[in-house]
N, C-alpha and C positions, 0 to 999 in steps of 0.2 A: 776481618768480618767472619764472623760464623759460618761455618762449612753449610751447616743443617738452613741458616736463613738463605744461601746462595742457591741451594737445591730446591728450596719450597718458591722461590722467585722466578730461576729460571721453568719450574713444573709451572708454573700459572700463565708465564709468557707463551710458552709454549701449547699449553690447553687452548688459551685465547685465541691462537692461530689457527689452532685447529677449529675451536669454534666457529671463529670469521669463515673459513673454506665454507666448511659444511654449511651456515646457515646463508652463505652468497653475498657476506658481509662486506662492503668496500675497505681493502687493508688499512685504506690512509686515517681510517679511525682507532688504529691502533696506538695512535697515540696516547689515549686516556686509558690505556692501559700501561704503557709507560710511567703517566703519570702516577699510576697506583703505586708500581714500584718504587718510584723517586720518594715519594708520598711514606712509604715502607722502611724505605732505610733512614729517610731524615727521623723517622721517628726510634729507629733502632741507637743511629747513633745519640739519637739527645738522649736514650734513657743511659747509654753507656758513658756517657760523659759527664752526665750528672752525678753517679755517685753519692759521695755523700751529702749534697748539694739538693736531694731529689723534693726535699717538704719545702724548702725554700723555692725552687724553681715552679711545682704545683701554685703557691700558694699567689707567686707573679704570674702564671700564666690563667690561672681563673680570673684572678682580677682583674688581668688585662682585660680577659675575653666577656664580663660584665660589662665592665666598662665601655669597650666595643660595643658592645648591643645596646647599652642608654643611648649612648652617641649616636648608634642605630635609627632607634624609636623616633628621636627628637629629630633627626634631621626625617626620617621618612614621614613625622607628622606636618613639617613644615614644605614638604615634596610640593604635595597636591595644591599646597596655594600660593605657592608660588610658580605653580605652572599652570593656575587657571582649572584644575583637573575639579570637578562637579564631586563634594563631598558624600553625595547621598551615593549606596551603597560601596559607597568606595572601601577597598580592601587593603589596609596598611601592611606593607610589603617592601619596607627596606631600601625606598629611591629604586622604583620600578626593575624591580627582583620577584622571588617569589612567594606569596605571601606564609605558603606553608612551611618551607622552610624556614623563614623568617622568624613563624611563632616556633619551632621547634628549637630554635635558638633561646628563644624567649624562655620555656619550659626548664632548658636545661640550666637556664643562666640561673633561673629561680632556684634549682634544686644544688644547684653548687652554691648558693647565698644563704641556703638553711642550712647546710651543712656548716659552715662559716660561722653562721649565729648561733649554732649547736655547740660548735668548738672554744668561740673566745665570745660569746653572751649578745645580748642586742646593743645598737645601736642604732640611733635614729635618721641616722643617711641611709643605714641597710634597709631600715623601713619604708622611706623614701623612694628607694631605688628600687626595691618589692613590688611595691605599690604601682612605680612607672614601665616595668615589663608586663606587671598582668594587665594591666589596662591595653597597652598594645597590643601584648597575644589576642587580646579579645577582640579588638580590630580588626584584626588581621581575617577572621571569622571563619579561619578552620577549626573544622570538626575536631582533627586528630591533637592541636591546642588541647581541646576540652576535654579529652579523655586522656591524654598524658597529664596534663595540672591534676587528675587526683589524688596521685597519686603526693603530693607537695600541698596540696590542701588538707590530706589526713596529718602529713608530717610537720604542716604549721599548728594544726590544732593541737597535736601532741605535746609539742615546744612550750606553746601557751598555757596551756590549760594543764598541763599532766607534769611537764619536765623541769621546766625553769621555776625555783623558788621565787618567784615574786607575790608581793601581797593582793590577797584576794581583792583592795581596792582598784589597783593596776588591769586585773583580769575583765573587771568590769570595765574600766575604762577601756580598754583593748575593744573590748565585745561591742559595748556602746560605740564605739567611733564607726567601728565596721557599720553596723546597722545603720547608724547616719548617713554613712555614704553612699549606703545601698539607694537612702530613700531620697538625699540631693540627686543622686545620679540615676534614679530610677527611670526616668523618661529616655535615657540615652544607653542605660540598658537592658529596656526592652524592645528599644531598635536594633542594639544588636545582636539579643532571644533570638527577634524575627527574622534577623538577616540569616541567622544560623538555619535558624528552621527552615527557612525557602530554599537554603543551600542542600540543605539535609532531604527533603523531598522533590530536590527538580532533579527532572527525568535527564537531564544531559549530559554526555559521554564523558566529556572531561570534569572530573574532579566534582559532581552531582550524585547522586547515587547508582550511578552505572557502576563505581567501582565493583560491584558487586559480579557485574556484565565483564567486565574486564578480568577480575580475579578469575571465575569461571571458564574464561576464553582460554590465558595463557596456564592454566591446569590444563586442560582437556588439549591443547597444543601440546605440552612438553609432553603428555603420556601418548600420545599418539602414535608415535614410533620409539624404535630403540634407540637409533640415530640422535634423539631431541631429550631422549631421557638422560645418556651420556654426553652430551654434549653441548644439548642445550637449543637455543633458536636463535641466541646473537644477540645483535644490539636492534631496540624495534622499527620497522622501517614498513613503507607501503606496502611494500611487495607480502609480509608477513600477514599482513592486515586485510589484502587484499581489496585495498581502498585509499582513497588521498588523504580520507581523514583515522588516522591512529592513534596510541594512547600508550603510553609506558606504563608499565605494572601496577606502580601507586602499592608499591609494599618491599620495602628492602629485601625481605625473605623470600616473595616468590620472583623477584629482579634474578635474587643468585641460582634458584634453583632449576627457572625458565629460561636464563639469559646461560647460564655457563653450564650447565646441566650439572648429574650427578659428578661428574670430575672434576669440574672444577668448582662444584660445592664443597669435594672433600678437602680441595688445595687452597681457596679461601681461608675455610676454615683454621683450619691447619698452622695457615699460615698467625691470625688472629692469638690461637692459640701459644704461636711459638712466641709473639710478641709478648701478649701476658710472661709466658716463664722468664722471660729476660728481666720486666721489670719486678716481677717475684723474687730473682736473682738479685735485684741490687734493693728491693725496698722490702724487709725481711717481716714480717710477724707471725705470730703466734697463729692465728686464727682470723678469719677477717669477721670485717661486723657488721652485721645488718643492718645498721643506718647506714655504711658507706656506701650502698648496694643502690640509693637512690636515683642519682646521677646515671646510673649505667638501665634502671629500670624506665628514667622517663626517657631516654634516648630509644629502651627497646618497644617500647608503646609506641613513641611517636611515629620510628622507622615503619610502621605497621602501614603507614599510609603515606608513606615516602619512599623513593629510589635514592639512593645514596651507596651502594656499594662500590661503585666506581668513582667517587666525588670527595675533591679536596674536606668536604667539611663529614661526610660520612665518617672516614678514615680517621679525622682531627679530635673528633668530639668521642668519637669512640676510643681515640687513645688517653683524651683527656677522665671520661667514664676510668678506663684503668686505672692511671693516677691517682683519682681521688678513691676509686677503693681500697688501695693498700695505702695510700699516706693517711685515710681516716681508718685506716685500723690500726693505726700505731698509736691512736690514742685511746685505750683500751680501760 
């Protein structure tokens, strides 16, 4: 193992302790800091082991992880009735998980499938299976869904309309099928326009637009003292809150910079970083390329309104965002 990755691992175990002390944190949840590590090297070693192996193993493990998430959609559509759960406002979320993560799976799954139909053309299962994530993400009827898909909305129109030689009769028919579905399924999506909108304007703490309240809370906490600037304020608990009812960041970025302070934002990082050179080290190009940038762009949108720096799929999907940026710039 890497000298330089043993050093950035044990710096973040170490910060994290120190973080726990100061913010009065109970140790015994040091565990999911562990896990980060574990989390860290399983991904050090699969990039060193893959080798020359690394476009074939991306191109199974996207798949797989598509495939995951249909498998996903359709059993969490079939959740709610067969547990009797009351359809109206209900939030598709994965067999009772959560539903924001859920579509940020959704978002990513989409942008690693145009990438796919960028690379070897369409096919009409990819259409298929397109078609059955964005319907879910929309289910699901998070905000941060809808403002990470535009970014895979502009890069479908592109494909469509600008990129793929097909005949301008195809194009139409493309356009026209959308528009029909718009207008069969119009009734069912503008219930959930509305569901959106009610979400987007109700005043309540959790996941309403208080984030707003919240974001403002843990800034004006971490700057408060030196103590919370380097170090942080920990993991969220009552006592920080100073109430029964609390709320975690709802933003990856200010997770790292509220939760482990400036030190352990720089050993984070750092650490992120040292991953990238490794797999830069074993998957070589020229220059990378701005389509492969997708994948890694709808994960940083979505993260905007998610906690995941400490979390199995934070870690996962960010190192899969890697992956597909150097193995889609080797096709240059």
């Amino acid at each position: 193992m890497n000298p330089v990755t043993i050093i950035l691992l044990i710096s973040y175990f170490l910060s994290s302790i120190l973080t726990y002390i100061f913010a009065e944190n109970n140790l015994g949840i040091m565990t999911q800091e562990v896990r980060v590590i574990v989390d860290i090297l399983i991904v050090i070693s699969i990039i060193q082991i893959l080798e020359e192996n690394s476009e074939k193993f991306f191109m199974d493990i996207s798949n797989a992880f598509i495939i995951g998430c249909v498998v996903t959609c359709i059993s969490g559509i079939f959740y709610p009735i067969n547990q009797n759960i009351k359809l109206e406002g209900y939030r598709l979320e994965a067999i009772n998980s959560d539903p924001n993560y859920f579509s940020l799976c959704m978002a990513f799954s989409i942008s690693l499938l145009l990438l796919k139909i960028y690379n070897n053309g369409t096919k009409k299962t990819d259409l298929v299976i397109m078609l059955i994530l964005t319907l879910s993400g929309l289910m699901s009827l998070s905000r941060g869904y809808i403002i990470s898909m535009i970014i895979n909305v502009l890069f479908f129109v592109y494909l469509y309309l600008f990129s793929f030689k097909i005949s301008v009769l195809k194009r139409i028919a493309i356009i026209g099928f959308l528009i029909l579905l718009i207008i069969v399924m119009n009734d069912y999506l503008s219930n959930l326009y509305s569901n959106l909108l009610n979400r987007t304007f109700s005043e309540e703490t959790k996941g309403g637009s208080g984030r707003i309240d919240i974001w403002s809370f843990y800034l004006n906490k971490t700057f408060s003292t030196i103590k919370n600037v380097f170090f942080g304020l920990g993991t969220p608990n009552e006592k920080l809150f100073n109430s029964d009812s609390f709320s975690v960041q709802h933003n990856i970025y200010l997770e790292l910079l509220s939760g482990k302070g400036v030190i352990g934002t720089v050993i984070v990082i750092s650490i992120y970083v040292h991953v990238y050179k490794i797999i830069k080290k074993y998957i070589k190009t020229i220059k990378n390329n701005i389509i492969a940038f997708i994948p890694l762009t709808t994960l940083g949108i979505g993260f905007m309104f998610l906690n995941g720096i400490v979390s199995d799929i934070g870690i996962m999907t960010i190192f899969l965002g890697f992956l597909s940026l150097k193995i889609n710039s080797m096709k240059l």
